[in-house]
C-alpha positions in Angstrom: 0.0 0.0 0.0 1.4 3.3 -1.1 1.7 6.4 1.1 0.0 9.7 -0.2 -0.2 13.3 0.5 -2.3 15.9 -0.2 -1.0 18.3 -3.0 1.3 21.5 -1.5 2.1 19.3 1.7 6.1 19.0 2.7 7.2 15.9 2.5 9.1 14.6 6.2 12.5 14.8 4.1 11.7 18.5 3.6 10.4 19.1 6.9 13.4 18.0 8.5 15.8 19.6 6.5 14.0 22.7 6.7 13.9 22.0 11.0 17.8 21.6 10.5 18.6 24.9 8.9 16.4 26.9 11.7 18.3 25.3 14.4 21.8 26.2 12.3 20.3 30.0 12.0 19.3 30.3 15.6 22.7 28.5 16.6 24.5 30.9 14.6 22.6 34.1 16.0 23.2 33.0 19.8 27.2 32.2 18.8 27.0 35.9 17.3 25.2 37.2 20.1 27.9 36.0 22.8 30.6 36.9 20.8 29.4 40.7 20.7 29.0 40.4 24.4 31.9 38.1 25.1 34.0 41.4 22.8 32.3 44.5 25.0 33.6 42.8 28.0 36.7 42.7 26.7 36.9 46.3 25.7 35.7 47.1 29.4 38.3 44.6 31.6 40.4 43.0 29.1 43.2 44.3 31.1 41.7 44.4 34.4 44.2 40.8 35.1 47.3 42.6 33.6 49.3 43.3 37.1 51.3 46.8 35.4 53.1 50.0 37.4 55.2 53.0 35.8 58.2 55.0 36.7 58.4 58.3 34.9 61.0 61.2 35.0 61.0 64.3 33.1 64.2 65.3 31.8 65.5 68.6 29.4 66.6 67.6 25.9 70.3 67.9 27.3 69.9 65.4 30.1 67.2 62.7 27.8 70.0 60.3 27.9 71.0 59.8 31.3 67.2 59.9 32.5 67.2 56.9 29.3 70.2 54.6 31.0 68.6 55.4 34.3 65.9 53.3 33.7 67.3 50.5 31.9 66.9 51.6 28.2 69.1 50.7 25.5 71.9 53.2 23.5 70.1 56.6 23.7 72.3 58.5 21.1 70.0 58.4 18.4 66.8 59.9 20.6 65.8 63.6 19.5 64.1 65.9 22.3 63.0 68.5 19.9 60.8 70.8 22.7 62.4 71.5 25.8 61.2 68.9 27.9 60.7 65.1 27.7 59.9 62.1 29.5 61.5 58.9 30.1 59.1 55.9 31.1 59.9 52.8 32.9 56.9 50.3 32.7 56.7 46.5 34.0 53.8 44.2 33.5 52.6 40.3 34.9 49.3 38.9 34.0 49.2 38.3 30.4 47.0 35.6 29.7 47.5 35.1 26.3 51.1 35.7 25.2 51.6 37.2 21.5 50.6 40.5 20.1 51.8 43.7 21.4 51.4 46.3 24.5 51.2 49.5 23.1 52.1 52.6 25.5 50.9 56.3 24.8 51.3 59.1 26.9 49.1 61.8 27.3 48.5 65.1 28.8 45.2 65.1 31.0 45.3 68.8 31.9 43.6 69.4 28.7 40.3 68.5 27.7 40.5 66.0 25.5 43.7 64.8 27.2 46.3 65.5 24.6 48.9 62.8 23.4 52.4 63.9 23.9 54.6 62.5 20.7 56.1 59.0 21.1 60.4 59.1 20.4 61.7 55.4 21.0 61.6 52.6 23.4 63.5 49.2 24.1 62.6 46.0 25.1 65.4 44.7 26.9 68.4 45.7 24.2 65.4 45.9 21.5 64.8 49.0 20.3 61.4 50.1 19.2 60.0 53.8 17.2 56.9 55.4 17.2 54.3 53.5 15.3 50.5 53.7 13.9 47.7 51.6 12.8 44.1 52.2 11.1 42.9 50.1 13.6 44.0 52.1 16.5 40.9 54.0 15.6 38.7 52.0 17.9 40.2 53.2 20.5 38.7 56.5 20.2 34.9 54.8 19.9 35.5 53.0 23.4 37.2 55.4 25.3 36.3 58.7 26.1 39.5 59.3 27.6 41.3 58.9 24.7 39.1 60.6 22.3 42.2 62.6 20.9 44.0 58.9 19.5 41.2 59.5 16.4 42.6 60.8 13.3 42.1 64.0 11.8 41.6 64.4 8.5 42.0 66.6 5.4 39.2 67.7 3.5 39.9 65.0 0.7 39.8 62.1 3.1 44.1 61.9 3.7 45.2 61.6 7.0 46.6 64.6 8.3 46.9 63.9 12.3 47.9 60.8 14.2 48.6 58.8 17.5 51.8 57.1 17.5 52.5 54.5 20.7 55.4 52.8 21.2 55.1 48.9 20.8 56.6 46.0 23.0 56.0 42.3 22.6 53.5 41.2 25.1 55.0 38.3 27.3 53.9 37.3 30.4 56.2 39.3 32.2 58.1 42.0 30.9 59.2 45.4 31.1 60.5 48.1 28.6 62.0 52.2 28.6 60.1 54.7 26.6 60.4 58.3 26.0 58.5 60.7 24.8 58.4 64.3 23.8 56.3 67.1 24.7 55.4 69.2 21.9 56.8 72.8 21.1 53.8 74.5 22.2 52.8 71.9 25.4 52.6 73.5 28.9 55.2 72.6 31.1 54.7 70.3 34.2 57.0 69.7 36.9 54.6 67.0 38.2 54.5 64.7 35.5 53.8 61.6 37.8 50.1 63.5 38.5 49.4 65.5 35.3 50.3 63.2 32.4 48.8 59.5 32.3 50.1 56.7 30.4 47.2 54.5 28.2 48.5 50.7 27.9 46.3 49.0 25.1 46.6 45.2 23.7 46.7 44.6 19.7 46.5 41.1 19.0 48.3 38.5 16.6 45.8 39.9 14.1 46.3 43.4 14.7 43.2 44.2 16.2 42.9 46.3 19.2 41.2 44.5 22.0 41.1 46.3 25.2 43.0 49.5 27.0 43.3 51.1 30.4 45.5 53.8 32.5 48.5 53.1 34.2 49.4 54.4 37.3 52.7 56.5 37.0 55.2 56.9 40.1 57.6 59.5 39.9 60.9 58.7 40.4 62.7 59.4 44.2 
């Protein structure tokens, strides 16, 4: 005896497959829906397990290199102060969780509303040294971070970029350290309290170059 069905009925093969791709839609909604959430709380506490403290001195352009060997940072003879003050930064980090990617370092000037970035010179890594560096995808940090609204990049009326952030990159081990300098610019308001009125921004940028999470460092001055 032959099975029948009345005409514009599914047949159970259809039915089936069509139960199938529902559950794959639904499945791939909630994966993209954790995700989403899973990546907002990593732009809010991504770093909140890095264990990270800063030493920073201020230093004329004459006396850059000493405040540089003070602190541990490779040969200095190639670092240009061009205003008349700059800033040598000893950082130290635990905590990573994932090693790879990089810890980028930028140092800014909170007096000023938006707290202004101060130029980034050079930095070591042990005997590795670093310069100044930029990426479009620094961008985001802007859109996540009020505080460092002045990383986004101006730009000229025909769409080139005119204006931008540089930070000063170090590998991102589990435990590590690094020297950077910076400069303050020609027209930048002097501080002889760097420790309280500057703030250094530590941000993560993955394997993929993706930024995935920042947050302030505390800055000690030196004794």
């Amino acid at each position: 005896m032959t099975s029948s069905r009345l005409p514009g009925s599914l047949s159970r093969t259809t039915i089936t497959s069509l139960l199938v791709l529902i559950v794959a839609l639904v499945t791939a909604g909630t994966t993209l829906a954790v995700r989403r959430h899973e990546r907002s709380q990593e732009w809010a506490h991504g770093g909140d397990n890095v264990n990270v403290h800063a030493v920073i001195a201020s230093a004329t352009a004459s006396a850059v290199s000493t405040a540089i060997r003070s602190v541990g940072g490779g040969d200095p003879n190639y670092v240009v102060v061009s205003s008349g003050q700059g800033f040598v930064v000893k950082v130290a980090w635990t905590g990573t969780r994932h090693a790879g990617g990089a810890y980028e370092f930028m140092l800014f000037d909170k007096r000023l509303d938006p707290a202004r970035p101060l130029e980034a010179e050079a930095g070591w890594q042990g005997q590795r040294a670093v310069g100044p560096d930029w990426a479009g995808a620094y961008e985001a940090l802007s859109r996540h971070y009020p505080w460092l609204a002045a990383t986004a990049a101006r730009h000229a009326d025909d769409g080139d970029v005119i204006d931008v952030t540089n930070g000063l990159g170090l590998h991102a081990v589990r435990r590590g350290s690094g020297a950077l300098v910076f400069d303050a610019a020609k027209d930048a308001i002097p501080t002889s309290h760097p420790a309280t009125d500057l703030e250094l921004a530590m941000f993560f940028v993955g394997e993929d170059g993706q930024v995935r999470w920042a947050r302030k460092v505390p800055l000690t001055a030196t004794g």
